[in-house]
GUGUBA-124891 format. One record per residue (C-alpha): residue number from 1; x, y, z; residue in one letter. Coordinates in steps of 0.001 Angstrom, whole numbers, plus 524288, in hexadecimal, padded with zeros to 5 digits. Example, Ala and Ser with C-alpha at 12.3 -4.5 7.8 and 13.67 -1.06 7.14 Angstrom:
BEGIN
@num=1&c1=8300C&c2=7EE6C&c3=81E78&residu=A
@num=2&c1=83566&c2=7FBDC&c3=81BE4&residu=S
END
This chain:
BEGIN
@num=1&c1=E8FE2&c2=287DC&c3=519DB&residu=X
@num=2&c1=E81F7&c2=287A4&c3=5126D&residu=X
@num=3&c1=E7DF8&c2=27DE1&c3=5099C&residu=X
@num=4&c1=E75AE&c2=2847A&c3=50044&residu=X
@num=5&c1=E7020&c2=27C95&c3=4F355&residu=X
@num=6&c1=E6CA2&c2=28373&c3=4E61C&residu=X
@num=7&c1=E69B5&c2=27F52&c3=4D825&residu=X
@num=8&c1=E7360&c2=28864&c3=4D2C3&residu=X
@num=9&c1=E7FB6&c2=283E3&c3=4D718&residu=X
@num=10&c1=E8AA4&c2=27EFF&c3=4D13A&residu=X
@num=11&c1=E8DEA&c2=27288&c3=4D0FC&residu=X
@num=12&c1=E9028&c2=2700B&c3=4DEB1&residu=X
@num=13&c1=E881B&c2=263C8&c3=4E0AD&residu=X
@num=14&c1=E8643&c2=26698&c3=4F066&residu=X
@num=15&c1=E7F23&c2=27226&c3=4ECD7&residu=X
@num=16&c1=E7583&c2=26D82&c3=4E0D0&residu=X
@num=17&c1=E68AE&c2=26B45&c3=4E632&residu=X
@num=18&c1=E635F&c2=25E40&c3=4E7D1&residu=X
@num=19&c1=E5720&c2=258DF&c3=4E13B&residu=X
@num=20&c1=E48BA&c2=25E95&c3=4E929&residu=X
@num=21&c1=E46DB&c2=24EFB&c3=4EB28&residu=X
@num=22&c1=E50EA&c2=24E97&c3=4F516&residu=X
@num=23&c1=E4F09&c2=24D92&c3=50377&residu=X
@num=24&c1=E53ED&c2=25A30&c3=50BEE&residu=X
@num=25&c1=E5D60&c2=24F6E&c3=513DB&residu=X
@num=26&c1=E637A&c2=24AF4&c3=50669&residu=X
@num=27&c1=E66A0&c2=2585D&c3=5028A&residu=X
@num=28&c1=E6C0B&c2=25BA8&c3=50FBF&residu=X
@num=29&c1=E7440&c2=24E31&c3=50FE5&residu=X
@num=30&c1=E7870&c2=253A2&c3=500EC&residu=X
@num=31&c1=E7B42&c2=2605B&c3=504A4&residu=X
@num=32&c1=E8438&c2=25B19&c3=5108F&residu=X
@num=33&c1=E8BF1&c2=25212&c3=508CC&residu=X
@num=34&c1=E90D3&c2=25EE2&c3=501C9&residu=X
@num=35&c1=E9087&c2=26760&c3=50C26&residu=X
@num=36&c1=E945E&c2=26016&c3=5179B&residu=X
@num=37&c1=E99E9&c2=26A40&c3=52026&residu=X
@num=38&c1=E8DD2&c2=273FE&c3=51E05&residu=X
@num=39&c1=E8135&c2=273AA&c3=527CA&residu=X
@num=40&c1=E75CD&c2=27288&c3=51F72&residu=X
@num=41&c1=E69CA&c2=27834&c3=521CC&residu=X
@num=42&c1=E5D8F&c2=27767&c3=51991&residu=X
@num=43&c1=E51A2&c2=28006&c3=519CF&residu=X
@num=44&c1=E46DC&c2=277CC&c3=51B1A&residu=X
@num=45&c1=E3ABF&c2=28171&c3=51AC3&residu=X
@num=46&c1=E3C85&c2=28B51&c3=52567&residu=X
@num=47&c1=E4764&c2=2844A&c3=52ACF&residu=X
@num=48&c1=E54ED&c2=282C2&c3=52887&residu=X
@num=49&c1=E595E&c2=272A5&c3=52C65&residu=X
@num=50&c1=E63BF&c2=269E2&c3=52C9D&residu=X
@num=51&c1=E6703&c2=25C58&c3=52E1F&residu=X
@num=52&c1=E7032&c2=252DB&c3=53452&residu=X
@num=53&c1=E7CA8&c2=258B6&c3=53A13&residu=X
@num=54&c1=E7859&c2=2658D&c3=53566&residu=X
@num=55&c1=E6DDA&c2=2665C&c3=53E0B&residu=X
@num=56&c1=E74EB&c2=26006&c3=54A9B&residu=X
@num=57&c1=E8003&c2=26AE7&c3=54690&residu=X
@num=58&c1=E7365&c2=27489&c3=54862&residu=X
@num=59&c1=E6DC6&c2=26EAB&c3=5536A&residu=X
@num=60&c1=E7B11&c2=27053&c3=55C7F&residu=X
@num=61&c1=E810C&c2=27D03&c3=5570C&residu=X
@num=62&c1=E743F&c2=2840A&c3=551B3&residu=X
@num=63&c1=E6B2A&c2=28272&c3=55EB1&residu=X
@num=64&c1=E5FD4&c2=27C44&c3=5542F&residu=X
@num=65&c1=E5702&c2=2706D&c3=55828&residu=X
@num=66&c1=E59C3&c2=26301&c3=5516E&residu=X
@num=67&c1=E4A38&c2=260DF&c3=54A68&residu=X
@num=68&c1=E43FA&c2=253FF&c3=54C20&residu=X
@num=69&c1=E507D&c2=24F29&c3=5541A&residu=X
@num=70&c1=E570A&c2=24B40&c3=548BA&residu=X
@num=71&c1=E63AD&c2=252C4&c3=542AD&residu=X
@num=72&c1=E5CBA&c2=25C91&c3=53D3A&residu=X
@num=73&c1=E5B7A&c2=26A36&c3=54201&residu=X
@num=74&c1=E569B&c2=27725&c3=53B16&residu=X
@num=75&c1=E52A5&c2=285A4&c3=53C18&residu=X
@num=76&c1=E4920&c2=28E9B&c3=53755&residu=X
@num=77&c1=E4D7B&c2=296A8&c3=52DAE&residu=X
@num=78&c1=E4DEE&c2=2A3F0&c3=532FF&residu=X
@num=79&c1=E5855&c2=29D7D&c3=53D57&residu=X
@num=80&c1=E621F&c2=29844&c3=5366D&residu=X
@num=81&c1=E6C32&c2=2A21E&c3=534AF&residu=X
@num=82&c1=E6B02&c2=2A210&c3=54381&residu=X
@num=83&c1=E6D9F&c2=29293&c3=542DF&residu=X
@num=84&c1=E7921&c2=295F2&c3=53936&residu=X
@num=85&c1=E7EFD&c2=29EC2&c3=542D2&residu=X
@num=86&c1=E7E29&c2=2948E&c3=54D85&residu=X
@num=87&c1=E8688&c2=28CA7&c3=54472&residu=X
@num=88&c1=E9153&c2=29674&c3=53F90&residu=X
@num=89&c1=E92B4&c2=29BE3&c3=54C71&residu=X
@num=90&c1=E9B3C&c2=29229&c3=55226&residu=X
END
């Protein structure tokens, strides 16, 4: 499942955007409340990351490096559909 965010939605309030003032964590945290059974990854430049469980999730099933040895892992961009088929392949 994708989490994807856009101004012109409905009124599903997991889905409005939140104000630009808000850290990248906080939206994630949001975003999970709502969407607890998704893996959420955010592009972050040329980089698609993610956060907490997500990114140990990655780490063990996806082959990708934790970054800074925290739990947070990532990909460029041009690989992750191959990290999304390491996921939906088992």
């Amino acid at each position: 499942q994708i989490i994807r965010s856009s101004s012109n939605s409905s009124n599903n309030s997991a889905t409005k955007p939140i104000k630009r003032t808000t850290s990248l964590l906080s939206y994630i945290r949001h975003q999970k409340s709502f969407h607890s059974d998704a893996v959420a990854l955010v592009r972050v430049g040329d980089f698609y990351e993610s956060y907490g469980v997500d990114a140990v999730l990655l780490v063990e099933h996806c082959g990708l490096n934790p970054m800074a040895g925290k739990a947070r892992a990532g990909c460029p961009w041009r690989n992750v559909q191959a990290t999304l088929d390491g996921l939906t392949r088992r």
